[in-house]
C-alpha positions in Angstrom: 83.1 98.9 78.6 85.1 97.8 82.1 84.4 98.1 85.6 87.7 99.1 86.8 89.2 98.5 90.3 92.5 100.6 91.0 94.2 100.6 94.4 97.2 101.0 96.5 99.8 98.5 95.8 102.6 99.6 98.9 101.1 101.0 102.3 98.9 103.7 100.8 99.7 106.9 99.6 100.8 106.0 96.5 99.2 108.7 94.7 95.9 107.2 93.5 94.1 110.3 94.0 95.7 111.6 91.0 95.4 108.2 89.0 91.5 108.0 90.0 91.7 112.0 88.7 93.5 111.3 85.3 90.3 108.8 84.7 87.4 110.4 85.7 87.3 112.0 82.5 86.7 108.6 81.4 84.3 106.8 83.4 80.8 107.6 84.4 81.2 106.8 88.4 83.9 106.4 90.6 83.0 104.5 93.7 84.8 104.3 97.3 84.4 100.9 98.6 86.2 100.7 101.9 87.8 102.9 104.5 86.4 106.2 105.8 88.5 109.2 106.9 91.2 108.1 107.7 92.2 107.7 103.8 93.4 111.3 101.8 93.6 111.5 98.2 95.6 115.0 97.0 94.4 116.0 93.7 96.2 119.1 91.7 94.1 120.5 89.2 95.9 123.7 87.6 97.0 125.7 90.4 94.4 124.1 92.7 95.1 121.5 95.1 92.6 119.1 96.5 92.8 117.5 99.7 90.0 114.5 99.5 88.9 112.0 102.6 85.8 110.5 102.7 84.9 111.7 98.9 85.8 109.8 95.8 88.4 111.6 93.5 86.2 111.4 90.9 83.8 114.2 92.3 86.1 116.9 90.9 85.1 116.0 87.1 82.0 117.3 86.3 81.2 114.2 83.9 81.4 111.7 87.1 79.2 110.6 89.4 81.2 109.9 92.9 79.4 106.8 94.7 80.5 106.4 98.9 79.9 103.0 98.7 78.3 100.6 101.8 81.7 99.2 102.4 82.7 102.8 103.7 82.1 103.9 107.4 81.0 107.5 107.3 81.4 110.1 109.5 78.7 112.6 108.8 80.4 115.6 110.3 83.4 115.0 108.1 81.2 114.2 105.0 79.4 117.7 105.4 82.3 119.5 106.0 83.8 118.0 102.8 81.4 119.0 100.8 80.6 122.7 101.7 84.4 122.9 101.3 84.3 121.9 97.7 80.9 123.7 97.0 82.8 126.9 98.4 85.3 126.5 95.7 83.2 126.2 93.1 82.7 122.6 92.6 79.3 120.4 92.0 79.0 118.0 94.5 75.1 117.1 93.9 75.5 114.0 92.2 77.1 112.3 95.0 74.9 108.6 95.6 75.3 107.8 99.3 74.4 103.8 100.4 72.1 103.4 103.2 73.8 100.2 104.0 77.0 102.3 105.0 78.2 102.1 108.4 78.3 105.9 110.6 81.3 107.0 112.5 79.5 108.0 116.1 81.3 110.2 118.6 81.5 107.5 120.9 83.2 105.8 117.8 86.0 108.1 117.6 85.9 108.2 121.9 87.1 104.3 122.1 89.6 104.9 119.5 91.6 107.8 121.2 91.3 106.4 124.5 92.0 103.0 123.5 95.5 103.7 121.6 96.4 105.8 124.5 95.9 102.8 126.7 97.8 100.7 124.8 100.6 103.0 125.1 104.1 101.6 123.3 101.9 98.5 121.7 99.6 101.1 119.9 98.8 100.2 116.7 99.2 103.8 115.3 95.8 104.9 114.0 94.5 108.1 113.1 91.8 108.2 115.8 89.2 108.9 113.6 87.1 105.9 114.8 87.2 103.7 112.3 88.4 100.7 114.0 85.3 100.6 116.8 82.8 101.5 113.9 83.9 98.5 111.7 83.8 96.6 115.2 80.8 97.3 115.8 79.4 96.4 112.2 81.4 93.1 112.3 79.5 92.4 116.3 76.5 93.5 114.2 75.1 96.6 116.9 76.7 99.4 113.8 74.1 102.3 113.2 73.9 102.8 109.6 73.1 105.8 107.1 69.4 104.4 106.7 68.7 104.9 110.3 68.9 108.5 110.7 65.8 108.6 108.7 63.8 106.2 111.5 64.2 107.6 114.8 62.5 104.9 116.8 65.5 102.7 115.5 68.3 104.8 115.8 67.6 105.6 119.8 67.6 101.8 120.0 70.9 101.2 118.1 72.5 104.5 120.1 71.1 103.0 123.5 72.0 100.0 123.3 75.6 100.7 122.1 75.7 102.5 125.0 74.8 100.4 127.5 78.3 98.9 127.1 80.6 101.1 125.9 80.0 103.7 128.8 80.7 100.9 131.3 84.1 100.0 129.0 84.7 104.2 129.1 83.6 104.2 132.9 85.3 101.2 134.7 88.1 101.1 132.4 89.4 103.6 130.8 88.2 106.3 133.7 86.6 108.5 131.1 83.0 110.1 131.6 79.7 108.4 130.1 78.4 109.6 126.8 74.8 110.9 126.5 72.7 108.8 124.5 70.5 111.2 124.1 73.2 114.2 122.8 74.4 111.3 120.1 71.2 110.4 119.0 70.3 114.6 118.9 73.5 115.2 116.6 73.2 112.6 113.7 68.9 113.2 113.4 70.6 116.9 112.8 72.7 115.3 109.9 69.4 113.7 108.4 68.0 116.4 106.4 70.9 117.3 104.6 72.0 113.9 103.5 68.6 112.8 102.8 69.3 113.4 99.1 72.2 112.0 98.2 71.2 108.5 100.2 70.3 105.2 97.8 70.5 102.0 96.9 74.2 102.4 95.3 74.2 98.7 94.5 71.4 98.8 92.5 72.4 101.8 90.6 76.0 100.6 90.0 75.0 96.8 88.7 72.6 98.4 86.4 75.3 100.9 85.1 77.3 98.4 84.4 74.6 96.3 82.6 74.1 99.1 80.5 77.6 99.4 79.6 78.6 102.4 81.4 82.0 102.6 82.6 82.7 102.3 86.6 86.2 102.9 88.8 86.0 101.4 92.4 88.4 103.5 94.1 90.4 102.1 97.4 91.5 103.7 100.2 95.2 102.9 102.0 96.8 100.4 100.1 97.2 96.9 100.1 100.2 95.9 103.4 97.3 97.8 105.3 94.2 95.5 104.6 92.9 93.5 107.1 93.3 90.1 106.0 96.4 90.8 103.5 98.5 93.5 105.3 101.3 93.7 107.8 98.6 92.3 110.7 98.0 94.0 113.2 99.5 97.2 111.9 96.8 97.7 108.9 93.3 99.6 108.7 89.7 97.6 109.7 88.8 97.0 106.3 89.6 95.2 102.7 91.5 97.5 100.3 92.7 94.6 98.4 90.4 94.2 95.2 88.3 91.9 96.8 87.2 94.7 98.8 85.5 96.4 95.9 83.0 93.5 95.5 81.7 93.3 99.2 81.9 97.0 99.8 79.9 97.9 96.5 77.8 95.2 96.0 79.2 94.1 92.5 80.3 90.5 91.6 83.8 89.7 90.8 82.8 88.6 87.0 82.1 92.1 86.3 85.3 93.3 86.7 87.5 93.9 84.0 90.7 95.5 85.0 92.7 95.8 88.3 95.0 98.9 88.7 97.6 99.0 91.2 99.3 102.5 92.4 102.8 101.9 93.1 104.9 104.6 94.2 108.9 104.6 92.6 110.1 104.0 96.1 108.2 103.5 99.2 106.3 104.8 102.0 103.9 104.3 105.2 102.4 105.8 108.0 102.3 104.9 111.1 104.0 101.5 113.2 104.9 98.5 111.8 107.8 97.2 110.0 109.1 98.4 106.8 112.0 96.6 105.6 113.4 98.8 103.4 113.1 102.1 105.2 115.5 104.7 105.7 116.8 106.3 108.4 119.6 108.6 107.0 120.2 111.3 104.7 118.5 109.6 101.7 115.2 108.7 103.6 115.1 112.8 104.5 115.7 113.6 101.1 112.9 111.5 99.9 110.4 113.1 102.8 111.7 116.6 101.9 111.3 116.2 97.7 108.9 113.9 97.7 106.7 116.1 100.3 105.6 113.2 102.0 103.1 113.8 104.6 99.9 112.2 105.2 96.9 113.9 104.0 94.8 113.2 106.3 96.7 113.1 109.7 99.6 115.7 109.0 102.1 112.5 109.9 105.5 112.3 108.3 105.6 109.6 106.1 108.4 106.7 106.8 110.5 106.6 103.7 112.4 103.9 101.9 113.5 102.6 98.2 111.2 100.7 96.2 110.4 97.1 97.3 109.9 94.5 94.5 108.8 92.0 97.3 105.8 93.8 98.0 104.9 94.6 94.5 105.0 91.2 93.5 103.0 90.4 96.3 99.7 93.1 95.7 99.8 91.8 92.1 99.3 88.4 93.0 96.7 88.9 96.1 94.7 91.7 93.9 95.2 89.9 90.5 96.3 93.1 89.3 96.7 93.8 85.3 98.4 97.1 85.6 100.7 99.8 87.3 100.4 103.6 87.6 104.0 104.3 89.1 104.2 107.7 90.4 106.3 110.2 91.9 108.8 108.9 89.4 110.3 112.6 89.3 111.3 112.5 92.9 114.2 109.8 92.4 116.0 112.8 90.2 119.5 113.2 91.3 120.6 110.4 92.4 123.7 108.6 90.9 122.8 105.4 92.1 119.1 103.8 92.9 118.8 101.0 95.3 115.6 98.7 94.5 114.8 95.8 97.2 114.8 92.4 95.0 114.6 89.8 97.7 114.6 89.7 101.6 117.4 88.3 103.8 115.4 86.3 106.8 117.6 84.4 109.6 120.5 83.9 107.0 118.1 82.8 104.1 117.2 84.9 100.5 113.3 85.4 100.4 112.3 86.3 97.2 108.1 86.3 98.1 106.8 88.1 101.1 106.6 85.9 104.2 103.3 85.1 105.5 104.8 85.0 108.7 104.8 87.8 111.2 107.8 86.9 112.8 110.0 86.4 109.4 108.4 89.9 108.0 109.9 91.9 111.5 113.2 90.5 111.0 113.8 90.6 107.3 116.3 92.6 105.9 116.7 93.7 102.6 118.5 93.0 99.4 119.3 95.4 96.7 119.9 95.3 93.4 121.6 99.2 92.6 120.2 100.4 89.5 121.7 103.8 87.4 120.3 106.7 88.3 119.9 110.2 86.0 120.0 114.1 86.9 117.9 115.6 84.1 114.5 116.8 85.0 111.9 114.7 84.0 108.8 116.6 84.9 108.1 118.4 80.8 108.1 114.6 79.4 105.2 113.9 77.5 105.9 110.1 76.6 108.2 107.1 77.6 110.8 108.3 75.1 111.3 111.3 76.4 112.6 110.0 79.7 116.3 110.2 80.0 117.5 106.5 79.2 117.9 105.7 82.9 115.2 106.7 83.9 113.2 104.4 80.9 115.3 101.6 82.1 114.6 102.1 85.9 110.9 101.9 85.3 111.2 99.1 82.9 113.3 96.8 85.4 110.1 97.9 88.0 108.1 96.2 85.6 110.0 93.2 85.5 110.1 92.7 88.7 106.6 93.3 90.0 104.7 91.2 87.7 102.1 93.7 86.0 103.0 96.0 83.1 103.3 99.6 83.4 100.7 101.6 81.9 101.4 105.0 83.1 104.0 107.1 84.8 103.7 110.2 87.3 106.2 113.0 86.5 105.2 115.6 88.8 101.9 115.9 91.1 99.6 118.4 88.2 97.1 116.6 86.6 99.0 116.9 83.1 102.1 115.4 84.5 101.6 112.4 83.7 102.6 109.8 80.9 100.7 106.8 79.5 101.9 104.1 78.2 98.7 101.9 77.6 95.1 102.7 77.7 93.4 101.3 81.1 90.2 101.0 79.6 91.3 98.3 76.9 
């Protein structure tokens, strides 16, 4: 059986909270590898929605067991919070596996971050101030505290002082702001250590040897792929790898045991926060899109930037995440429009770009170049299969498939859990 990776294939918020969903009937762990709360996942269920940060989707099927993988930065407040939340709605949250090895989200974490976007004033890079950047910092400069060291005190006043030392003279001298205790940091996360005692482990080990014994596994990504460090639209992107080479280093499973690559795509496009967006609009049809479409972020409450779909940057996650398959979504959205604009190629300082630039520079000033496709008016949201959609609709999604390089093997129709059409089986 596969070990499946399935991630964002735009800016994020694509929708794979509901694609990770629509699996976990079908797979026996769903693992976040990267990212920490700064990531949101909506999952409807019924009449239930789901709002889901730090937690893999995966923890609202009761045949799942959700992994936070050590690739994930952790924020324990959040992670607690998350949980009785779920708990007080009825849901079984004790087989969540915790790594040791995953990085912890300090308040002098989420400190730098505020203070250090509001320095930067008009060149901020637009984050959600949750700390992640300065926690994956400080993992990269190798002075992170980890998960494993709230249960060794000695250590973890070490780690904390140390930190410390620095950071309240950077906070001091030149931000103006007031020191941080060391000793009221190291107080609040021993307070977390009891009650995530349990769920901490060696996920590595327990994920290798699931897939050895042919168990199925979904490494879920947070954001998408414009926004990963190495890959993305630098230096607007997130601290980590969402990209699918992401799931090996922030689970601890080799690339040969990976068997399929699912990227979310939405039927047009969105992001949050700065950076450039070639195709966005800023006009009647962008509102519509944010208005229908309900696009806000999850997580920070932002309106999402809206544009059509961009064939460039499908193209482009298939080939840097080796992707096999699509889950297009929000397909119902694009109802009522006569005519559908789809970005097939950039225009860049008089030139046609058909590939995304690697350069900076070329990506600001490109501008793009559409290909109109027919649109339809009938509602879409009852259809069961890929026949049922009206023949424009069919057509659109097909031409989407053309273009991005990967087939599609299922459709969103509307955001409940049964709205959704498939095309192919993921797991073949």
């Amino acid at each position: 059986m596969p070990a499946l990776v399935l991630l964002g294939a735009q800016w994020g918020d694509e929708g794979k909270g509901k694609a990770t969903d629509l699996l976990g009937g079908s797979v026996d762990y769903v693992v976040r590898f990267q990212g920490g709360n700064n990531a949101g996942h909506t999952v409807v269920v019924g009449d239930q929605k789901y709002a889901l940060h730090l937690l893999p989707s995966g923890i609202l099927s009761p045949t799942c067991t959700p992994v936070i993988g050590n690739g994930v930065v952790v924020d324990p407040a959040v992670l607690l919070s998350e949980l009785s939340g779920l708990q007080e709605r009825g849901i079984d949250t004790s087989k969540l596996l915790l790594s040791g090895n995953a990085h912890l989200i300090t308040p002098f974490h989420t400190e730098i971050d505020k203070v250090t976007e509001r320095f930067l004033g008009k060149r901020k890079i637009g984050t959600t101030g949750r700390g992640i950047g300065p926690t994956y910092a400080d993992k990269i400069n190798r002075v992170g505290i980890r998960v494993q060291d709230l249960f060794d005190e000695s250590i973890l006043v070490q780690k904390v002082d140390a930190a410390l030392d620095f950071k309240n003279q950077v906070l001091a001298k030149l931000y103006n702001r007031r020191s941080i205790s060391s000793a009221q940091v190291v107080e609040e996360l021993l307070g977390y250590a009891d009650e995530l005692r349990g769920f901490v482990c060696d996920t590595t080990l327990v994920l290798n040897n699931a897939i050895d014994e042919g168990k199925v596994v979904l490494f879920e990504g947070g954001q998408g792929t414009l926004l990963d460090v190495d890959h993305g639209t630098y230096p607007f992107v997130t601290s980590s790898n969402p990209t699918a080479g992401g799931a090996c280093t922030g689970a601890g499973v080799g690339p040969t045991k990976i068997s399929r690559v699912i990227g979310i795509l939405k039927a047009y496009t969105t992001r949050v926060g700065a950076g450039p967006f070639p195709t966005e609009l800023l006009d009647a049809d962008g509102e519509a899109l944010r208005t229908i479409g309900g696009e806000k972020g999850v997580t920070t409450g932002r309106d999402r930037r809206c544009g059509w779909f961009d064939a460039v940057i499908a193209r482009y996650a298939t080939r840097v995440n080796g992707l096999t398959d699509f889950f297009l979504t929000k397909l119902d959205v694009l109802t009522g429009w006569e005519q559908i604009p789809v970005c097939v190629a950039y225009e860049i300082d008089g030139r046609r770009v058909t590939e995304l630039p690697y350069s900076q520079t070329d990506f600001h000033h490109a501008k793009p170049v559409y290909e109109m496709l027919p649109g339809w008016s009938e509602d879409i949201t009852k259809a069961k299969t890929f026949s049922d959609l009206p023949k424009n609709a069919q057509d659109y999604v097909l031409a989407l498939e053309q273009m991005s390089g990967a087939r599609i093997s299922a459709i969103g129709v509307g955001p409940g859990r049964d709205e959704t059409i498939q095309i192919h089986s993921f797991l073949d």
